[in-house]
Biotite code that builds the C-alpha atoms (Angstrom):
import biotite.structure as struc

atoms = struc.array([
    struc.Atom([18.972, 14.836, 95.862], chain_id="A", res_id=1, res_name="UNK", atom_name="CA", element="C"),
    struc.Atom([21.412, 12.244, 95.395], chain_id="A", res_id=2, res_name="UNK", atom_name="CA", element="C"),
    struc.Atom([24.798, 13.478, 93.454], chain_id="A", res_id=3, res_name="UNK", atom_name="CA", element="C"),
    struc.Atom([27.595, 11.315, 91.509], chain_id="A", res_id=4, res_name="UNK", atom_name="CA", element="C"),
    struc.Atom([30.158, 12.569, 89.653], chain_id="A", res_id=5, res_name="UNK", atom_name="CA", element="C"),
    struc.Atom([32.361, 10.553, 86.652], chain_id="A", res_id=6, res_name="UNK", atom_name="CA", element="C"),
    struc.Atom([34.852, 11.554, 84.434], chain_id="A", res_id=7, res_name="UNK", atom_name="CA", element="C"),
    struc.Atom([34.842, 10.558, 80.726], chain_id="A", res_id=8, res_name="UNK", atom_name="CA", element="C"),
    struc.Atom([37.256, 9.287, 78.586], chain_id="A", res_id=9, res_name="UNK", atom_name="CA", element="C"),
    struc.Atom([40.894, 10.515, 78.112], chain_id="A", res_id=10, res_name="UNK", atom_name="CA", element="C"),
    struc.Atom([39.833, 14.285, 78.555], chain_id="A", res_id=11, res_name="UNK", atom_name="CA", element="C"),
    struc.Atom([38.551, 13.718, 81.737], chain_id="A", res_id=12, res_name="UNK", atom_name="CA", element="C"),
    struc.Atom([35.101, 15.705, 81.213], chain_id="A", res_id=13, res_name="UNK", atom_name="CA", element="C"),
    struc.Atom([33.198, 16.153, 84.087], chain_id="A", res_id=14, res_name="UNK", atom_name="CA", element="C"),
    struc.Atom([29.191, 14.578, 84.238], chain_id="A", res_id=15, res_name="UNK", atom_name="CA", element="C"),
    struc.Atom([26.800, 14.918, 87.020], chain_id="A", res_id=16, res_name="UNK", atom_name="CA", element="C"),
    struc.Atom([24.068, 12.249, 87.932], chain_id="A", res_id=17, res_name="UNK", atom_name="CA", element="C"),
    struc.Atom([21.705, 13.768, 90.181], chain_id="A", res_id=18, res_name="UNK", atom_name="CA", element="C"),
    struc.Atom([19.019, 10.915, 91.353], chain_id="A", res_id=19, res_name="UNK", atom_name="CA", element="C"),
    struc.Atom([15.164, 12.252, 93.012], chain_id="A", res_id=20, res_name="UNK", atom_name="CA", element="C"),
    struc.Atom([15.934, 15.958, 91.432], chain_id="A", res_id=21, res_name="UNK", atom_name="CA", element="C"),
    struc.Atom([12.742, 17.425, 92.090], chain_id="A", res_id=22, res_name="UNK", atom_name="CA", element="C"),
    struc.Atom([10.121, 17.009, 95.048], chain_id="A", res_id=23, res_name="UNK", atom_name="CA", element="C"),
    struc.Atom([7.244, 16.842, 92.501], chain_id="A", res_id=24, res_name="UNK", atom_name="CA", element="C"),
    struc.Atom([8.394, 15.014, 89.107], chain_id="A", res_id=25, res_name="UNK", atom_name="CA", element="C"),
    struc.Atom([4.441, 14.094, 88.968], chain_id="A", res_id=26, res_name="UNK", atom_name="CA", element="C"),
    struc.Atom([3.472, 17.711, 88.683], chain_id="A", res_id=27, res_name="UNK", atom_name="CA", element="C"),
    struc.Atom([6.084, 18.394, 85.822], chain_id="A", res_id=28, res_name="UNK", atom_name="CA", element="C"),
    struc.Atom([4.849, 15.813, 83.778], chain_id="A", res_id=29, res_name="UNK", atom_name="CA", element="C"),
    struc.Atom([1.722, 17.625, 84.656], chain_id="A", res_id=30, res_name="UNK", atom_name="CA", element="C"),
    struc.Atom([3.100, 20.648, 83.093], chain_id="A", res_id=31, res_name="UNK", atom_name="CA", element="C"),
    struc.Atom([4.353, 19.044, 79.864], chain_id="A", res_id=32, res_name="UNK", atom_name="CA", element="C"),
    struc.Atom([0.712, 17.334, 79.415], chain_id="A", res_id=33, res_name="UNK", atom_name="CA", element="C"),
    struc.Atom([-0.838, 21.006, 79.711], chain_id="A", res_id=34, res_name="UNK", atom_name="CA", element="C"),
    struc.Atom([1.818, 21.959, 76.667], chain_id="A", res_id=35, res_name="UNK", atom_name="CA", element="C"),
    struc.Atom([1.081, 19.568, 74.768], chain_id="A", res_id=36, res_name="UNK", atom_name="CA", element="C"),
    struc.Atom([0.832, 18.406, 71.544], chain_id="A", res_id=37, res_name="UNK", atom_name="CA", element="C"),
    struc.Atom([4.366, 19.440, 71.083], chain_id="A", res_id=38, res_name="UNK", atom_name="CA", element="C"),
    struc.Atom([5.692, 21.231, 68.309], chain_id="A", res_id=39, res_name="UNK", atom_name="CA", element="C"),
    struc.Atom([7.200, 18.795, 65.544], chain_id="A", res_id=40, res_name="UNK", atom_name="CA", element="C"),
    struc.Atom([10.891, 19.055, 64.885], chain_id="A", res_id=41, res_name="UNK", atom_name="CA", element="C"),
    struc.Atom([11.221, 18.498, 61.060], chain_id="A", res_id=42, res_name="UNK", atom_name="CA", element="C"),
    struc.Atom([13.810, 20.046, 59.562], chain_id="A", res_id=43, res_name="UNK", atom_name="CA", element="C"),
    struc.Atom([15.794, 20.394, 62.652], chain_id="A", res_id=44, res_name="UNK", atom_name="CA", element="C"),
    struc.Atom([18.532, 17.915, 64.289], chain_id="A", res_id=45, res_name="UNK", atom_name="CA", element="C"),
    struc.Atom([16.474, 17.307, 67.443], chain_id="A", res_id=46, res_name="UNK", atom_name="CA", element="C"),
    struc.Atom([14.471, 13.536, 66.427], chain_id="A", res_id=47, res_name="UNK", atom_name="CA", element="C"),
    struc.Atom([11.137, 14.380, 67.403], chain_id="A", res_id=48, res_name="UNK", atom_name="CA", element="C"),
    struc.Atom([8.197, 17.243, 69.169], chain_id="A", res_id=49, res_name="UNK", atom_name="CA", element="C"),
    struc.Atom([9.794, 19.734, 71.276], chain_id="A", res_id=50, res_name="UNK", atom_name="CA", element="C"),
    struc.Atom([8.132, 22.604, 73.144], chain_id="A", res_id=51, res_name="UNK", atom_name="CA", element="C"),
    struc.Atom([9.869, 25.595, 74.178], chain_id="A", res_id=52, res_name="UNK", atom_name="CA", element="C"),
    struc.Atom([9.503, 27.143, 77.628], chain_id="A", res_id=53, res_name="UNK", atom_name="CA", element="C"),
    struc.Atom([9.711, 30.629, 77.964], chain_id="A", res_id=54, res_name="UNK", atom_name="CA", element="C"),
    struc.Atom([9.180, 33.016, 81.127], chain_id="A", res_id=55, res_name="UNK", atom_name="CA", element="C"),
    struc.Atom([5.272, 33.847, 79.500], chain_id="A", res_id=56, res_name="UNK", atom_name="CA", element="C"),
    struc.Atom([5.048, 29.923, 80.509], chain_id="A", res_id=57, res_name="UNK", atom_name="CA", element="C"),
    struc.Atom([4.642, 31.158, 84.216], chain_id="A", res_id=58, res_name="UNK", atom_name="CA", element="C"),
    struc.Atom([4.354, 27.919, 86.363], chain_id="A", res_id=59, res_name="UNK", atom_name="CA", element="C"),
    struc.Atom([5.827, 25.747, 83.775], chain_id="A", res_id=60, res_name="UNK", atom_name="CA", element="C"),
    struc.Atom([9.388, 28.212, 83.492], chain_id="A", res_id=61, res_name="UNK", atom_name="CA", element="C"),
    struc.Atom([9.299, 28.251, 87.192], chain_id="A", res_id=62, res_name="UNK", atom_name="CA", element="C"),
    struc.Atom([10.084, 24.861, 86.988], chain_id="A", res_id=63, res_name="UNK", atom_name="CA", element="C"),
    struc.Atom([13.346, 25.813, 84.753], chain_id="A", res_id=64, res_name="UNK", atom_name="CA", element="C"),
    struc.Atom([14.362, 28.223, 87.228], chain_id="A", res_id=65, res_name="UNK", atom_name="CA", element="C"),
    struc.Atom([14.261, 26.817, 90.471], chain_id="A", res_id=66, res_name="UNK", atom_name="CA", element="C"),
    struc.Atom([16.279, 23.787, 88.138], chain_id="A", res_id=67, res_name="UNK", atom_name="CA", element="C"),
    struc.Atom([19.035, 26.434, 87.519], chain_id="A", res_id=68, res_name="UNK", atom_name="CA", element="C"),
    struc.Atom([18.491, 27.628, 91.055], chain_id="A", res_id=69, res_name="UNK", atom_name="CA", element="C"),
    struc.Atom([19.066, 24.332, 92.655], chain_id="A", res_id=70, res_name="UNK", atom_name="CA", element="C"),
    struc.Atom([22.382, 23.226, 90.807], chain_id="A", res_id=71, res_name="UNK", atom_name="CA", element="C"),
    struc.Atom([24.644, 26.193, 91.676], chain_id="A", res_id=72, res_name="UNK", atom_name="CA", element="C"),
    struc.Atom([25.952, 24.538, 94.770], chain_id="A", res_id=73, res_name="UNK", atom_name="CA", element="C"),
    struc.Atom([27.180, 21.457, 91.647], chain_id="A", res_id=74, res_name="UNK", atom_name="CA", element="C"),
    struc.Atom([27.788, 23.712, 89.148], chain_id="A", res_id=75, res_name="UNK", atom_name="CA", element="C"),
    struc.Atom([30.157, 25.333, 91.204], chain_id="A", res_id=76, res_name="UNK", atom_name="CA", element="C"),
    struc.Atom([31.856, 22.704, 92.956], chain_id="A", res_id=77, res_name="UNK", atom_name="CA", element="C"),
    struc.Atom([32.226, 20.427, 89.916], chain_id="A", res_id=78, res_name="UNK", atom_name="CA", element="C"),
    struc.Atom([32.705, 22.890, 87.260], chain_id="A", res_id=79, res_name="UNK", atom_name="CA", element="C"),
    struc.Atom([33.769, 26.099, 88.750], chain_id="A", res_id=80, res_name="UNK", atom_name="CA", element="C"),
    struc.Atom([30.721, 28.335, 87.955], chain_id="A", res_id=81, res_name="UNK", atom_name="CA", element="C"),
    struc.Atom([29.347, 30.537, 89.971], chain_id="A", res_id=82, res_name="UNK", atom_name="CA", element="C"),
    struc.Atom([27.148, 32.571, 87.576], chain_id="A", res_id=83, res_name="UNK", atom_name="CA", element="C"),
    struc.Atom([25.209, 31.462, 84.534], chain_id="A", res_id=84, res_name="UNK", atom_name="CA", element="C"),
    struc.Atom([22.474, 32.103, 81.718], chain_id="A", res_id=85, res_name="UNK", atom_name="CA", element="C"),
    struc.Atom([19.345, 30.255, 80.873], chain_id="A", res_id=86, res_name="UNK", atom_name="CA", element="C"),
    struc.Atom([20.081, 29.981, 76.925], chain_id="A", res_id=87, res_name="UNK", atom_name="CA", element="C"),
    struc.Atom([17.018, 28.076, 76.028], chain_id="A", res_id=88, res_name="UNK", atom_name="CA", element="C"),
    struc.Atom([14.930, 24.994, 77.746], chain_id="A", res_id=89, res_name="UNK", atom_name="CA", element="C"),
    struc.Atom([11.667, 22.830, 76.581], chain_id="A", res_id=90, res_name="UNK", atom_name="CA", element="C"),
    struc.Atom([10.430, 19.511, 77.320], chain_id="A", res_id=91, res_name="UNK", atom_name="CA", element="C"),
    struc.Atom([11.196, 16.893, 74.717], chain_id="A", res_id=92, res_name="UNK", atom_name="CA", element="C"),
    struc.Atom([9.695, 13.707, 73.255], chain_id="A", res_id=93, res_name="UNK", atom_name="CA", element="C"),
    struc.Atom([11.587, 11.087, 70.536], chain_id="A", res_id=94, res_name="UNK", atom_name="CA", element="C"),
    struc.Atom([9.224, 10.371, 68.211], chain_id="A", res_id=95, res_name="UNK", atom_name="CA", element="C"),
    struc.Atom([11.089, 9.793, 65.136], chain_id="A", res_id=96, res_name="UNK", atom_name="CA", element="C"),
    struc.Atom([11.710, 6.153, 63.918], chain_id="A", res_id=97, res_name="UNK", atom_name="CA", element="C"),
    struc.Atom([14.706, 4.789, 63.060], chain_id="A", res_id=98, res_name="UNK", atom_name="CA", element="C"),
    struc.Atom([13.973, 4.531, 59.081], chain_id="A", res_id=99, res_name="UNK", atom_name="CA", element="C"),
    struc.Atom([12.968, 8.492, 58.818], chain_id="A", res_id=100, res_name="UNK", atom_name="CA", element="C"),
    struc.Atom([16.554, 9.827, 60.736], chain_id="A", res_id=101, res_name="UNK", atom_name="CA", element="C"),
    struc.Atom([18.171, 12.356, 58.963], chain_id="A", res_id=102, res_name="UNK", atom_name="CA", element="C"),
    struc.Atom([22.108, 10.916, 58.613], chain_id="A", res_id=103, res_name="UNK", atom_name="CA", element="C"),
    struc.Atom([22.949, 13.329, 61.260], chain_id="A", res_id=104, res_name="UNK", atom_name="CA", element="C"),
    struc.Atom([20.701, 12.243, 63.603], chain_id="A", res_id=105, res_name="UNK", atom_name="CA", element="C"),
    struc.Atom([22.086, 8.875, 63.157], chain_id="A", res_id=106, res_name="UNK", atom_name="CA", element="C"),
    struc.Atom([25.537, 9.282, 64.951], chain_id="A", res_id=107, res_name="UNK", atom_name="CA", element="C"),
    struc.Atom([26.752, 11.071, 68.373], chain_id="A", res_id=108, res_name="UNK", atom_name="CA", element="C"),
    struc.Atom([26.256, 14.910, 68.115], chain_id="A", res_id=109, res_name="UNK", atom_name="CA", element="C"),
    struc.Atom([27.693, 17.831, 70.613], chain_id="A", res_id=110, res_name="UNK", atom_name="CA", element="C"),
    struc.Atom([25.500, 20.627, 71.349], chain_id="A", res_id=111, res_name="UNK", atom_name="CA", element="C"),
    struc.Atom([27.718, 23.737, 70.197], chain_id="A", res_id=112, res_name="UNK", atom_name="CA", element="C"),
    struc.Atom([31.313, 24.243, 70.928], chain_id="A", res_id=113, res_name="UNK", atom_name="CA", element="C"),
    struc.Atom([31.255, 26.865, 73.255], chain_id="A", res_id=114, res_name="UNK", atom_name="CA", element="C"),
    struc.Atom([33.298, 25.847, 76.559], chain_id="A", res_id=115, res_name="UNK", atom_name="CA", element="C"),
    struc.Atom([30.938, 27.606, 78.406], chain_id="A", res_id=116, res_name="UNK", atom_name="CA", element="C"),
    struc.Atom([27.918, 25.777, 77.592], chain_id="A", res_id=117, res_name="UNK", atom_name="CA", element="C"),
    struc.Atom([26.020, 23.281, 79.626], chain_id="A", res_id=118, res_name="UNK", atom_name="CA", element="C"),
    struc.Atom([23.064, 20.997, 79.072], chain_id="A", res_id=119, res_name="UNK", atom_name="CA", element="C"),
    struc.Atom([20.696, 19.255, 81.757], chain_id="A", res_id=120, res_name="UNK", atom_name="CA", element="C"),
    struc.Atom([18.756, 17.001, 81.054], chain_id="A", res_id=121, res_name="UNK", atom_name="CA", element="C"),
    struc.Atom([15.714, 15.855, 83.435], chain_id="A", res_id=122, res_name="UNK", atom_name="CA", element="C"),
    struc.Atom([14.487, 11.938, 82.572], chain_id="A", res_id=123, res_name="UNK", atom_name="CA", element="C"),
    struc.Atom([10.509, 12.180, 83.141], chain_id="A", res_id=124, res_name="UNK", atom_name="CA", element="C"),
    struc.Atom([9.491, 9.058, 81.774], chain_id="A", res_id=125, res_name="UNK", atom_name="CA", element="C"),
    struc.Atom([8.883, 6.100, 83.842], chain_id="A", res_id=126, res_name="UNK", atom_name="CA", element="C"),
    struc.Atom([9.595, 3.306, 80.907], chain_id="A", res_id=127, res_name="UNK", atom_name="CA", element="C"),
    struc.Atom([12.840, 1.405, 81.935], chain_id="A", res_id=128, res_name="UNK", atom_name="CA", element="C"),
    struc.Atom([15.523, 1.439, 79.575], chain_id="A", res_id=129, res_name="UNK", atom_name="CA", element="C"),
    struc.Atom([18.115, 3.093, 77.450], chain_id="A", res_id=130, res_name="UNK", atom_name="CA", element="C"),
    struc.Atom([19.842, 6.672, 78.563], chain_id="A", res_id=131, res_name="UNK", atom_name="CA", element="C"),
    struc.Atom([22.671, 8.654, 77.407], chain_id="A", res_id=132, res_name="UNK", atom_name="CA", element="C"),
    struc.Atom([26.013, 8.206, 76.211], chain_id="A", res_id=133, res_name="UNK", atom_name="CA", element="C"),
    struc.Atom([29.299, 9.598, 75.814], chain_id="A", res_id=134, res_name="UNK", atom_name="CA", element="C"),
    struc.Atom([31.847, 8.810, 72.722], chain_id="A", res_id=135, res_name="UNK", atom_name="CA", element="C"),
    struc.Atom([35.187, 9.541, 71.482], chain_id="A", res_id=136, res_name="UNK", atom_name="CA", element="C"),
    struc.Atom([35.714, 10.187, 67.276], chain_id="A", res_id=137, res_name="UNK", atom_name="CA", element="C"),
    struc.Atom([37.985, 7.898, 66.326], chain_id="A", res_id=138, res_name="UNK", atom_name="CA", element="C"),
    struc.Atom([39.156, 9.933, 62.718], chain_id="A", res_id=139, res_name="UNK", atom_name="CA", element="C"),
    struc.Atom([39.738, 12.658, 65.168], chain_id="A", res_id=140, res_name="UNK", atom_name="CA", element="C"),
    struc.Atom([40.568, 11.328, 68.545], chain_id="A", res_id=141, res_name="UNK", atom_name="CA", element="C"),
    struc.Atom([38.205, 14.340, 69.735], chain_id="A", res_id=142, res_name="UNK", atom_name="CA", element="C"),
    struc.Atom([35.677, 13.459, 72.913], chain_id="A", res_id=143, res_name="UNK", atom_name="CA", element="C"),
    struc.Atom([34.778, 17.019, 72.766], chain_id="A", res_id=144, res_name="UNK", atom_name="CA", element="C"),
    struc.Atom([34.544, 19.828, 70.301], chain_id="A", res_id=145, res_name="UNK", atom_name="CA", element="C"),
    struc.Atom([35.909, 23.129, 70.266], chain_id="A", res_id=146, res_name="UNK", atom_name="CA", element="C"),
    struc.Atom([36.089, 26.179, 67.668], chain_id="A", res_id=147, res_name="UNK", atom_name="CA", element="C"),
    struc.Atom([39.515, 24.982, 66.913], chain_id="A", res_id=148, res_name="UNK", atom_name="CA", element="C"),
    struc.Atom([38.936, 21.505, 66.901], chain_id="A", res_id=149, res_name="UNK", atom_name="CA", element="C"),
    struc.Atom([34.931, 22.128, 64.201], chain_id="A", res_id=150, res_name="UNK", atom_name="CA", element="C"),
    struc.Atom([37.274, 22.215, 60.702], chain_id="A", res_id=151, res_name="UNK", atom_name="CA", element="C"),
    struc.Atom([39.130, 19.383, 61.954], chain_id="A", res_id=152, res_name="UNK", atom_name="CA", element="C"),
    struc.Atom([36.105, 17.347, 62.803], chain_id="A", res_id=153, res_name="UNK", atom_name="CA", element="C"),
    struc.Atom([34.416, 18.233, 59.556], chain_id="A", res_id=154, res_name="UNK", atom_name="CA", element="C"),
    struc.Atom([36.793, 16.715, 57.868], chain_id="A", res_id=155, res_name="UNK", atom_name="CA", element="C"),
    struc.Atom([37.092, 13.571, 59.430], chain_id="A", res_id=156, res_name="UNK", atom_name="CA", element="C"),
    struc.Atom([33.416, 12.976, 59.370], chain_id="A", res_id=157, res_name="UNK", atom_name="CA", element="C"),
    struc.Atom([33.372, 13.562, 55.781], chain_id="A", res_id=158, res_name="UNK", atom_name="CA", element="C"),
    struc.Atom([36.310, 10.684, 55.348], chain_id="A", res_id=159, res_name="UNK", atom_name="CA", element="C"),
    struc.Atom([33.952, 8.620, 58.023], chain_id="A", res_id=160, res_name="UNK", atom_name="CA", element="C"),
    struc.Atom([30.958, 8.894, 55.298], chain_id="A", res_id=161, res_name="UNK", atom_name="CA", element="C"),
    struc.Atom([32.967, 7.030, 52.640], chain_id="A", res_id=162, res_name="UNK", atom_name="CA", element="C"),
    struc.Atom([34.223, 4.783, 55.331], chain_id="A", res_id=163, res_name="UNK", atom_name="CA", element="C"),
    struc.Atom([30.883, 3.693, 57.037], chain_id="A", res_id=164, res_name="UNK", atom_name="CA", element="C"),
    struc.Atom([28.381, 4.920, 54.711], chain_id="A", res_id=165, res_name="UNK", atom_name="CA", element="C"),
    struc.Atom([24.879, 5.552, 57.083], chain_id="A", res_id=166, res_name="UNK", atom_name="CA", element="C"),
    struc.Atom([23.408, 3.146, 59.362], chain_id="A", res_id=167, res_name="UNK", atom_name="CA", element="C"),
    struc.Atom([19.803, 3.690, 59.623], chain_id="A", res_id=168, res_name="UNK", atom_name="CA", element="C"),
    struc.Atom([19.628, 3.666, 62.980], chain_id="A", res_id=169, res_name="UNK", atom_name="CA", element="C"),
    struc.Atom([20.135, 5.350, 66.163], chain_id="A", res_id=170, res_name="UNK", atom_name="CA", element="C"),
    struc.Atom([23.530, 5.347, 67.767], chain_id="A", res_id=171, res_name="UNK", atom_name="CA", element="C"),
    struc.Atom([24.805, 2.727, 70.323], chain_id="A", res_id=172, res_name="UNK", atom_name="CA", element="C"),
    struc.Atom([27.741, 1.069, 70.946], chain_id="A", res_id=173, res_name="UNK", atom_name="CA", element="C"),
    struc.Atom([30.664, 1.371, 68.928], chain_id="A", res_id=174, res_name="UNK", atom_name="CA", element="C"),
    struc.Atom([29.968, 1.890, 65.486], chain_id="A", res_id=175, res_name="UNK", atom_name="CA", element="C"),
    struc.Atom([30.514, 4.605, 62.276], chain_id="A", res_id=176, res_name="UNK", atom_name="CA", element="C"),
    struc.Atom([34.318, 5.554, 63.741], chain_id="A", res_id=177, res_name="UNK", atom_name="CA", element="C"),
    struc.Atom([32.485, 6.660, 67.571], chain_id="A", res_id=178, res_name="UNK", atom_name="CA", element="C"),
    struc.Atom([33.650, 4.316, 70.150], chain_id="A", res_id=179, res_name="UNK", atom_name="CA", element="C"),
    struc.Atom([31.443, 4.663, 73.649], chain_id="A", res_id=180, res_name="UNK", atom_name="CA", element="C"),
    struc.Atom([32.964, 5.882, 76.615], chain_id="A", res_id=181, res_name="UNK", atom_name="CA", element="C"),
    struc.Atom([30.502, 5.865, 79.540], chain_id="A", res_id=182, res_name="UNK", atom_name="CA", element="C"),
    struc.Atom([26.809, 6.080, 79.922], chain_id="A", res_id=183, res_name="UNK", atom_name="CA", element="C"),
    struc.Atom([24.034, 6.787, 82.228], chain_id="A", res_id=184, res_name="UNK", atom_name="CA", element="C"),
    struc.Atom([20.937, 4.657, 82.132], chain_id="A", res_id=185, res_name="UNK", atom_name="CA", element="C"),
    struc.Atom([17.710, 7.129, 82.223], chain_id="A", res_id=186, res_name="UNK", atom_name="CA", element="C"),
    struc.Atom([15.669, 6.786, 85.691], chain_id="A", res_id=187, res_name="UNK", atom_name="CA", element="C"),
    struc.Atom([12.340, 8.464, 86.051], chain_id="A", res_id=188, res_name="UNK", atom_name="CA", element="C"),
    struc.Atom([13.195, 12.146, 88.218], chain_id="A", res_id=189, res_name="UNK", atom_name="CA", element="C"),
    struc.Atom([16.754, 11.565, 87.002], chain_id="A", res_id=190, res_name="UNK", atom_name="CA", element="C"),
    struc.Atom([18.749, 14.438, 85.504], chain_id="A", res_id=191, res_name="UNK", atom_name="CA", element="C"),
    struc.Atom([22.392, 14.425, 83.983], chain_id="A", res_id=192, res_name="UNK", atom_name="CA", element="C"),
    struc.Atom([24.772, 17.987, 83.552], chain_id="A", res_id=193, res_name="UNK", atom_name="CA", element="C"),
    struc.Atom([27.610, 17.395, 81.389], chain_id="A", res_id=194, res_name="UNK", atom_name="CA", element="C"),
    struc.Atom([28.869, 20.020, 78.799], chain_id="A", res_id=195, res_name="UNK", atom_name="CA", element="C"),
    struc.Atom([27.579, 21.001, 75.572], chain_id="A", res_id=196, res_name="UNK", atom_name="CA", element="C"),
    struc.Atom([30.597, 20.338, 74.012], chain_id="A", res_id=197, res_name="UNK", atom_name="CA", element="C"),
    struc.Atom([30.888, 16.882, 74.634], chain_id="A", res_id=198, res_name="UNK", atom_name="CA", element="C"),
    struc.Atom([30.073, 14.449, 71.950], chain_id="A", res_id=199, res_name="UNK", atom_name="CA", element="C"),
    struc.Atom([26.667, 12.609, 72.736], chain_id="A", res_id=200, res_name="UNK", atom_name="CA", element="C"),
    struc.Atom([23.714, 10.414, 72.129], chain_id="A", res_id=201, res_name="UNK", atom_name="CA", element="C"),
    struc.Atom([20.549, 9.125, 73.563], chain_id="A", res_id=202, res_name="UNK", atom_name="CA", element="C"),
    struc.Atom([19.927, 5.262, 73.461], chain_id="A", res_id=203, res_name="UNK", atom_name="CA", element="C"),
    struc.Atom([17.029, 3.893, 73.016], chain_id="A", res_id=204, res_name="UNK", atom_name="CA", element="C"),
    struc.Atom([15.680, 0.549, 74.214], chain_id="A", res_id=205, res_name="UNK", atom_name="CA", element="C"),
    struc.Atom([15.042, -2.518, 71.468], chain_id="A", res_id=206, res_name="UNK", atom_name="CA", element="C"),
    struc.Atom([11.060, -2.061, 72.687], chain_id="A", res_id=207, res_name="UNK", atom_name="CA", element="C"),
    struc.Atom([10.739, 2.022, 72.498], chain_id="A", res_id=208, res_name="UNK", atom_name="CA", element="C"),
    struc.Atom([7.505, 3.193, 71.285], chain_id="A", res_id=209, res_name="UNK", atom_name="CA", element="C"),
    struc.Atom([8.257, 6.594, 69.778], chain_id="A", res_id=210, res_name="UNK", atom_name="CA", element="C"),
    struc.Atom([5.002, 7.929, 71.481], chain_id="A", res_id=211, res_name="UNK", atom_name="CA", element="C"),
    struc.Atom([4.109, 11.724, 71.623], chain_id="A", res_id=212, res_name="UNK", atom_name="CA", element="C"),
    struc.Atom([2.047, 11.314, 74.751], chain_id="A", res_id=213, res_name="UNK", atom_name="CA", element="C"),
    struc.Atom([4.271, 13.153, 77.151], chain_id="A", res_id=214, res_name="UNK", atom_name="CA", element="C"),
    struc.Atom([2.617, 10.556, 79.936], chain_id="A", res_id=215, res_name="UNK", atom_name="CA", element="C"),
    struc.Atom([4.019, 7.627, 77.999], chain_id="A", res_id=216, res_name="UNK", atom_name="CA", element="C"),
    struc.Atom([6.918, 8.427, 75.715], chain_id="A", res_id=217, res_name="UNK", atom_name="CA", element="C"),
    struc.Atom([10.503, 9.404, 76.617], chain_id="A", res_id=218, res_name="UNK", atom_name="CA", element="C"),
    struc.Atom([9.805, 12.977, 78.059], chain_id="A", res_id=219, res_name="UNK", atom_name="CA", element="C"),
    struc.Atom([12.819, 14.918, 79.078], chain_id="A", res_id=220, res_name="UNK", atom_name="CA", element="C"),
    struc.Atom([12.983, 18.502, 80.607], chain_id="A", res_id=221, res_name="UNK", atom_name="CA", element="C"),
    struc.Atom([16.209, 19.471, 78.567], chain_id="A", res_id=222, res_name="UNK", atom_name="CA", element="C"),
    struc.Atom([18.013, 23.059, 79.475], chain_id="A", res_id=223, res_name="UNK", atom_name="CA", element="C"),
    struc.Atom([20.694, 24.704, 77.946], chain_id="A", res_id=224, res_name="UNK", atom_name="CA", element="C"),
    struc.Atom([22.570, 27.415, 80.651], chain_id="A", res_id=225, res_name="UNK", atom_name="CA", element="C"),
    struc.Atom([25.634, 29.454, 79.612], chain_id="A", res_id=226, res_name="UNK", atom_name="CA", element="C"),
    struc.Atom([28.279, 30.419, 82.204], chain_id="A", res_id=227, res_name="UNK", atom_name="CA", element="C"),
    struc.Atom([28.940, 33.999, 82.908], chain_id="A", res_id=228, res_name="UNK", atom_name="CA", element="C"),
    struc.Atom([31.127, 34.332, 85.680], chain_id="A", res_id=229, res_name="UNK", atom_name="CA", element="C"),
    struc.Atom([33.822, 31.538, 87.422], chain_id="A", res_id=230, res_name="UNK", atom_name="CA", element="C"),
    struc.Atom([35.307, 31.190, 90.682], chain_id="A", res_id=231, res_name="UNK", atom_name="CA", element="C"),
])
């Protein structure tokens, strides 16, 4: 493995790049074939199929533990955790197009606002091209989101609705009141750890194809941890 670390925006948050994560990427993508079709996400924020792993996936949740197993030496250097949970994890495909996005699903999003949530997220697709990115809210000045900052935010996204209206699009660049402040590009067996809290958004290449072939749409392993214990 193959570790970088950056720091993003004016609050400094901590993301990890880790490059050739796992021995066997082949074999996961294996695994997500076996699972599939995936489950459709209608109704929820996520823009596309999603399949849950649980432990009754045996092999397949193997994979999601030796994941958490193999980041604790990062997870506590970078972030000072020495002990976390396994909240949820699933493999992932984008399949919805741009003109059927719900207007959430439109702008930059944060996973909760718990400080002690993480996500990692595991690129499995070999199509070149877009990745994830970090933004700052411009009504807000907030780069990450907190229980005390949620009413605050509210509010200034409902002032950024009469501003910008909805673009019917997905997210890049600066746009709607986000301005971007880093991102990484996705590489096949790539995987990224930054904090659920953190305002977010895939981007997607001019060409993507929305497929829900996990062998030739934009798979991801995604996993959501929860920190227990600190040094």
């Amino acid at each position: 493995m193959s570790v970088n670390v950056f720091k993003v925006g004016l609050e400094e948050t901590p993301v990890v790049v880790i490059d050739n994560f796992v021995q066997e990427p082949e074999r996961i993508i294996d695994l997500a074939v076996d699972m599939a079709p995936f489950p459709s996400q209608s109704g929820h924020y996520y823009p596309g199929r999603r399949r849950r792993i649980t432990p009754q996936d045996g092999e397949t949740f193997d994979y999601v533990s030796s994941v958490c197993q193999s980041l604790a030496p990062v997870m506590a250097s970078v972030y000072g955790i020495t002990k976390y949970d396994i909240l949820d994890a699933g493999f992932s495909l984008v399949t919805t197009k741009p003109e059927d996005l719900q207007p959430l699903q439109t702008v930059p999003h944060f996973d909760h606002h718990d400080s002690n949530g993480f996500a990692i997220l595991h690129y499995l697709s070999r199509r070149p091209g877009g990745g994830t990115a970090f933004y700052r809210h411009l009504g807000s000045g907030f780069e990450t989101l907190s229980d005390e900052r949620k009413d605050a935010y509210s509010a200034a996204r409902m002032k950024d609705a009469e501003l910008y209206g909805v673009t019917q699009a997905y997210h890049k660049g600066d746009r709607d009141g986000f301005v971007e402040l880093a991102s990484v590009e996705a590489r096949f067996n790539r995987a990224v750890i930054y904090p659920g809290k953190l305002l977010h958004s895939a981007v997607l290449p001019d060409d993507f194809n929305f497929s829900p072939d996990p062998r030739t749409g934009r798979l991801t392993g995604n996993v959501f941890v929860r920190a227990t214990a600190w040094r």
